[in-house]
Backbone as CSV, one residue per row, in Angstrom:
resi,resn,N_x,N_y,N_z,CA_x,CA_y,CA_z,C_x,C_y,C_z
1,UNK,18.883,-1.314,3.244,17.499,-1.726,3.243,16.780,-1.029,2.090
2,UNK,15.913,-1.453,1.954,14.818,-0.758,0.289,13.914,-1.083,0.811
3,UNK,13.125,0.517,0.711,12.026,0.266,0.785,10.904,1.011,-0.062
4,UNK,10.115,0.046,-0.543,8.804,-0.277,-1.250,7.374,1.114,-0.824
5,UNK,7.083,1.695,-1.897,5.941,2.519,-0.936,4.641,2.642,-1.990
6,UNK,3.721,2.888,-1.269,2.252,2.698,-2.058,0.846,3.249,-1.856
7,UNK,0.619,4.177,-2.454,-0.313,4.407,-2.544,-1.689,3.880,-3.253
8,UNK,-2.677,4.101,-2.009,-3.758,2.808,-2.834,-5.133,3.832,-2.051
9,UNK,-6.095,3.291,-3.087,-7.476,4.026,-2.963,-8.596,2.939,-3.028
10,UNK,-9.521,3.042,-2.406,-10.472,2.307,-2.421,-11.054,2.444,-4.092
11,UNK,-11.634,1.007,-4.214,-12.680,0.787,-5.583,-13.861,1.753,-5.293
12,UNK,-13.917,2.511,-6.393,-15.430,3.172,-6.560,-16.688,2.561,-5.593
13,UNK,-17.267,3.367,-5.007,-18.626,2.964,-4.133,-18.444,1.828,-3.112
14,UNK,-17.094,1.973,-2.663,-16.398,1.063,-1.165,-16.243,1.978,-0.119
15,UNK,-16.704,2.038,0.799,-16.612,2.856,1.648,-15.177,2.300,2.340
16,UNK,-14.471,3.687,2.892,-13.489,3.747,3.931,-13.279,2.485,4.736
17,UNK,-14.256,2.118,5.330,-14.302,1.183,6.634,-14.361,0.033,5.860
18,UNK,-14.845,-0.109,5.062,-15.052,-1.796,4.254,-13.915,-1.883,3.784
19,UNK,-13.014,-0.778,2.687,-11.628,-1.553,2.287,-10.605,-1.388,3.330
20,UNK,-10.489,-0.554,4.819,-9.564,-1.055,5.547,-9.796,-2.222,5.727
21,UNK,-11.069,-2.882,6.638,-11.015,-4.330,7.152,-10.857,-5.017,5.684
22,UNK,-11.202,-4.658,4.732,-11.048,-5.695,3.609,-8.982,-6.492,3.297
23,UNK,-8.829,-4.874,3.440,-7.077,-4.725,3.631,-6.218,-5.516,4.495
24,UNK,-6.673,-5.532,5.926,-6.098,-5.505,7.185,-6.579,-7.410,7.199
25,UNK,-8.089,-7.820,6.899,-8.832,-8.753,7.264,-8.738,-10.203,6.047
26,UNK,-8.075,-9.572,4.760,-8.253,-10.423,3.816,-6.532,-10.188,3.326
27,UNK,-6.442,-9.123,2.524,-5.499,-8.949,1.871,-4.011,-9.008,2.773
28,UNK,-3.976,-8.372,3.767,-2.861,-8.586,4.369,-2.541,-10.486,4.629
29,UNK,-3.309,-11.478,5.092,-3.089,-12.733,5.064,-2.600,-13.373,3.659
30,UNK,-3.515,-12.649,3.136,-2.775,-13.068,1.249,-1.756,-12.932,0.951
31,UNK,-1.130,-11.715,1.390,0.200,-11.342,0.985,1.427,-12.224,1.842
32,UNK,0.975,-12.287,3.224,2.107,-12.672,3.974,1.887,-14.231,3.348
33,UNK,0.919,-14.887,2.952,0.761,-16.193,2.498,1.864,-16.562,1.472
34,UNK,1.541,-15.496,0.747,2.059,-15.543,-1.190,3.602,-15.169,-1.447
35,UNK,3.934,-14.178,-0.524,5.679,-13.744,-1.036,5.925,-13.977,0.206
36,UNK,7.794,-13.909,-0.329,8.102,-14.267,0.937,8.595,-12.940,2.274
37,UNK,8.745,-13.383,3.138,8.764,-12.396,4.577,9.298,-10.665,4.205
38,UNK,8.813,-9.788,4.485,9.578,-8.803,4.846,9.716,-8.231,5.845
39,UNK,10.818,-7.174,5.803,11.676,-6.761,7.176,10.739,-6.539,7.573
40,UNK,9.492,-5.136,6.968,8.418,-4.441,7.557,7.561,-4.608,6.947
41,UNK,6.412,-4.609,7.183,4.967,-3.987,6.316,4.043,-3.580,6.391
42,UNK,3.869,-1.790,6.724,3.347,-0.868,7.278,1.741,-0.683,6.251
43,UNK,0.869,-0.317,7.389,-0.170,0.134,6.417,-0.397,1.714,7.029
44,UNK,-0.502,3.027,7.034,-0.929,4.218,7.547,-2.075,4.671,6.758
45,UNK,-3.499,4.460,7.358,-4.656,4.821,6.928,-4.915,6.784,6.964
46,UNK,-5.371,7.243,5.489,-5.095,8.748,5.758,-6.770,9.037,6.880
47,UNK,-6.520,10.054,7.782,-7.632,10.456,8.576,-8.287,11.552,7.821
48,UNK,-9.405,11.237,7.407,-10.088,12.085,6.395,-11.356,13.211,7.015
49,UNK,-11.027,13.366,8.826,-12.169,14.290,9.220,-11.775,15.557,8.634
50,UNK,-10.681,16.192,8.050,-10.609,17.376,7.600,-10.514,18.112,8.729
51,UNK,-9.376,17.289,9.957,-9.033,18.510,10.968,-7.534,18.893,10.840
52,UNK,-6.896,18.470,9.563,-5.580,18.752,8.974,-5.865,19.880,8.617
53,UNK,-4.837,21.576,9.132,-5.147,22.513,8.855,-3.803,22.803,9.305
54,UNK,-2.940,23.228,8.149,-1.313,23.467,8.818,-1.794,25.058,8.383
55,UNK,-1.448,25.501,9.605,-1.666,27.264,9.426,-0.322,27.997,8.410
56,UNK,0.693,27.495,9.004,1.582,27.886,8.121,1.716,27.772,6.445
57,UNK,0.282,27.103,5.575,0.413,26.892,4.571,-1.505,27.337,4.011
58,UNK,-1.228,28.147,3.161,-2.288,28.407,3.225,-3.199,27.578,1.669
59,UNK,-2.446,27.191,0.975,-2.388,26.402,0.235,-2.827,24.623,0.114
60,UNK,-2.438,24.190,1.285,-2.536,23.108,1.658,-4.108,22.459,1.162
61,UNK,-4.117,21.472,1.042,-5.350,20.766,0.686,-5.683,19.795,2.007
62,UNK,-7.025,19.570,1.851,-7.295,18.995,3.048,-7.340,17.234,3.079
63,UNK,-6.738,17.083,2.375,-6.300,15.341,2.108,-6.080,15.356,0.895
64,UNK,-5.062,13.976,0.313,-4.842,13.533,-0.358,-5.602,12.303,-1.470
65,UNK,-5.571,12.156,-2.271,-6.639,11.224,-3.341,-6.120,9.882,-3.108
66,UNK,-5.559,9.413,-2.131,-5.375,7.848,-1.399,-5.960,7.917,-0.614
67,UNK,-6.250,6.522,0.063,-7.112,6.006,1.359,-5.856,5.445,2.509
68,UNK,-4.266,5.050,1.296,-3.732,4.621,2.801,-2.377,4.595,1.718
69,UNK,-1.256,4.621,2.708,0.206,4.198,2.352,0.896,3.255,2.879
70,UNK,1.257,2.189,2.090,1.814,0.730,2.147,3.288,1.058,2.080
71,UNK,3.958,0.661,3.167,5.226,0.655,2.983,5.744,-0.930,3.286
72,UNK,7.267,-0.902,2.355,7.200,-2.498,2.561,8.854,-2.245,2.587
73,UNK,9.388,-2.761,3.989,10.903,-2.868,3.742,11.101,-4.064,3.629
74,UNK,12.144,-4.675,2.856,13.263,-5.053,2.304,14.989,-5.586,2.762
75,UNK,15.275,-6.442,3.282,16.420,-6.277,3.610,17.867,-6.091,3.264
76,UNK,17.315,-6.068,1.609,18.439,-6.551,0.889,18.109,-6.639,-0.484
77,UNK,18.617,-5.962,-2.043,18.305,-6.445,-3.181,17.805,-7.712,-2.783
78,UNK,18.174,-8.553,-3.041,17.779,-10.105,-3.025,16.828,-10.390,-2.404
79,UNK,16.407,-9.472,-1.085,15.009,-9.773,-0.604,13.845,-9.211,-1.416
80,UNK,14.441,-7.891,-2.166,13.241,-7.244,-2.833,12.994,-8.109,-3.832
81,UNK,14.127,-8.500,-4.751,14.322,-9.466,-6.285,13.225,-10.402,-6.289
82,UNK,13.330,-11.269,-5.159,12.544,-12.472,-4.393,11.320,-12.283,-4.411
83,UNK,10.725,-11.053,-4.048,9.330,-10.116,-3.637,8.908,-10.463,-5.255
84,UNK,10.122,-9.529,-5.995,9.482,-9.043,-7.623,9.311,-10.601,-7.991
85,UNK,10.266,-11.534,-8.214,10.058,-12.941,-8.875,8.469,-13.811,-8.769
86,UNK,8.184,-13.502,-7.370,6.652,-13.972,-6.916,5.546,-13.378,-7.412
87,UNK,5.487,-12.039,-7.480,4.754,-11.098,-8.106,4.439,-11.098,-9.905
88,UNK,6.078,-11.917,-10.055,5.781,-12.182,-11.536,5.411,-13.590,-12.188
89,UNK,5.007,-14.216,-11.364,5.004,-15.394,-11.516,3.734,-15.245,-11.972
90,UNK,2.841,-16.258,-12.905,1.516,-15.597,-13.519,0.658,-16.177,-12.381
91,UNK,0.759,-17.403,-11.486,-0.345,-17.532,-10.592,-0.375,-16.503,-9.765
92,UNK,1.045,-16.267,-8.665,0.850,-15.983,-7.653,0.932,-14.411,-8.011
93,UNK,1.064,-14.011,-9.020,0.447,-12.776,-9.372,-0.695,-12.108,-9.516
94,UNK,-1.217,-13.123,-10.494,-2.726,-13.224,-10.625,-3.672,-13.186,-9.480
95,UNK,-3.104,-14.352,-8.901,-4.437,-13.934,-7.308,-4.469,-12.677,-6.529
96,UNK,-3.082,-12.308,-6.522,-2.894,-10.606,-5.853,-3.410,-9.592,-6.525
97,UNK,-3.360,-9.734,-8.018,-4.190,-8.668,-9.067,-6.000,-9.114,-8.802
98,UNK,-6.316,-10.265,-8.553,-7.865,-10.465,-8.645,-8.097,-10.066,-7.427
99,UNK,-7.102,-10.305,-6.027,-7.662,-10.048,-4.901,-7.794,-8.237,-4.741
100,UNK,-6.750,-7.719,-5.514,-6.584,-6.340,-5.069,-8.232,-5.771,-6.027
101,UNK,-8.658,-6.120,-7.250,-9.557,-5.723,-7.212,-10.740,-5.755,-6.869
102,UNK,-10.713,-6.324,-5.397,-12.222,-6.820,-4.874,-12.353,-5.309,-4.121
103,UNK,-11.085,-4.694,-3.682,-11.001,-3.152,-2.748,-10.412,-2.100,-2.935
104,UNK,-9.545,-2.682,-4.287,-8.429,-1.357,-4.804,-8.937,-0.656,-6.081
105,UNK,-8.718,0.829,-6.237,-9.081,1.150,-7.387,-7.587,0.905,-8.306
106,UNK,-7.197,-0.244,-9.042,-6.324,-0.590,-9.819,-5.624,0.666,-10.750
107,UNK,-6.571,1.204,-10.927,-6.374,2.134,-12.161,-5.487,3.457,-11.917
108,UNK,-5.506,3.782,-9.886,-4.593,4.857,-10.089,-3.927,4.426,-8.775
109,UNK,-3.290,2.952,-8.447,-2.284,2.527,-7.764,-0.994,3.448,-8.105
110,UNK,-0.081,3.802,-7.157,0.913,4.339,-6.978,2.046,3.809,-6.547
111,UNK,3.293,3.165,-7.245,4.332,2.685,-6.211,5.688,2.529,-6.769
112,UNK,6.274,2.916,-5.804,7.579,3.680,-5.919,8.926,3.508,-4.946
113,UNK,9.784,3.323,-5.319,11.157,2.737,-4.355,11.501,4.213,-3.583
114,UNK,11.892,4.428,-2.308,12.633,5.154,-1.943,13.865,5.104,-1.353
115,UNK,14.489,6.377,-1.171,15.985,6.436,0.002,15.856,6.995,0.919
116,UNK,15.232,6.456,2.426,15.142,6.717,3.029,15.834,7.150,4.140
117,UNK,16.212,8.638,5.008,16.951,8.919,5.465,16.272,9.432,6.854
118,UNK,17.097,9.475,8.070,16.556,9.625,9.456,17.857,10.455,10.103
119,UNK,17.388,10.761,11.023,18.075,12.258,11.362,17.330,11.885,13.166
């Protein structure tokens, strides 16, 4: 399996609550519309009350400069290939690049393949 991961931040002067539902309410229908199926496709919104306090680290920061992490599994090269081919296509690309900037800050998107291991 491969899986897809992403970090994403709200557009300048969007509050929290407007680009989840924007995410969850718009963009997620777009996507499942536009490419085709995957295994998974996780959204984990970061909780930003600042009651993250790992004692054991004194270092630690109290959140991270994302609003949420997109994970997207994959079942198979060929399912991801499939993903990338749609994405490159100039329409059905294009609408995902115009839609992402109605809530995403474009400019410091994050995303990255991992190997994921469980124990």
């Amino acid at each position: 399996m491969i899986k897809l991961v992403c970090h994403f931040r709200a557009k300048p002067g969007m509050s929290f609550e407007d680009f989840r539902d924007y995410y969850e309410n718009r963009h997620v229908p777009l996507i499942r519309r536009l490419l085709p199926p995957m295994a998974d496709y996780r959204r984990s919104y970061v909780l930003k009350d600042g009651s993250f306090a790992p004692g054991h680290v004194e270092t630690a920061t109290p959140g991270p400069d994302f609003d949420v992490v997109t994970e997207c599994w994959f079942e198979d090269q060929a399912a991801y290939d499939a993903m990338l081919a749609r994405t490159q296509d100039a329409e059905i690309g294009g609408e995902i690049a115009r839609d992402e900037a109605n809530f995403m800050d474009r400019d410091v998107m994050l995303m990255y393949l991992v190997d994921e291991r469980r124990t």
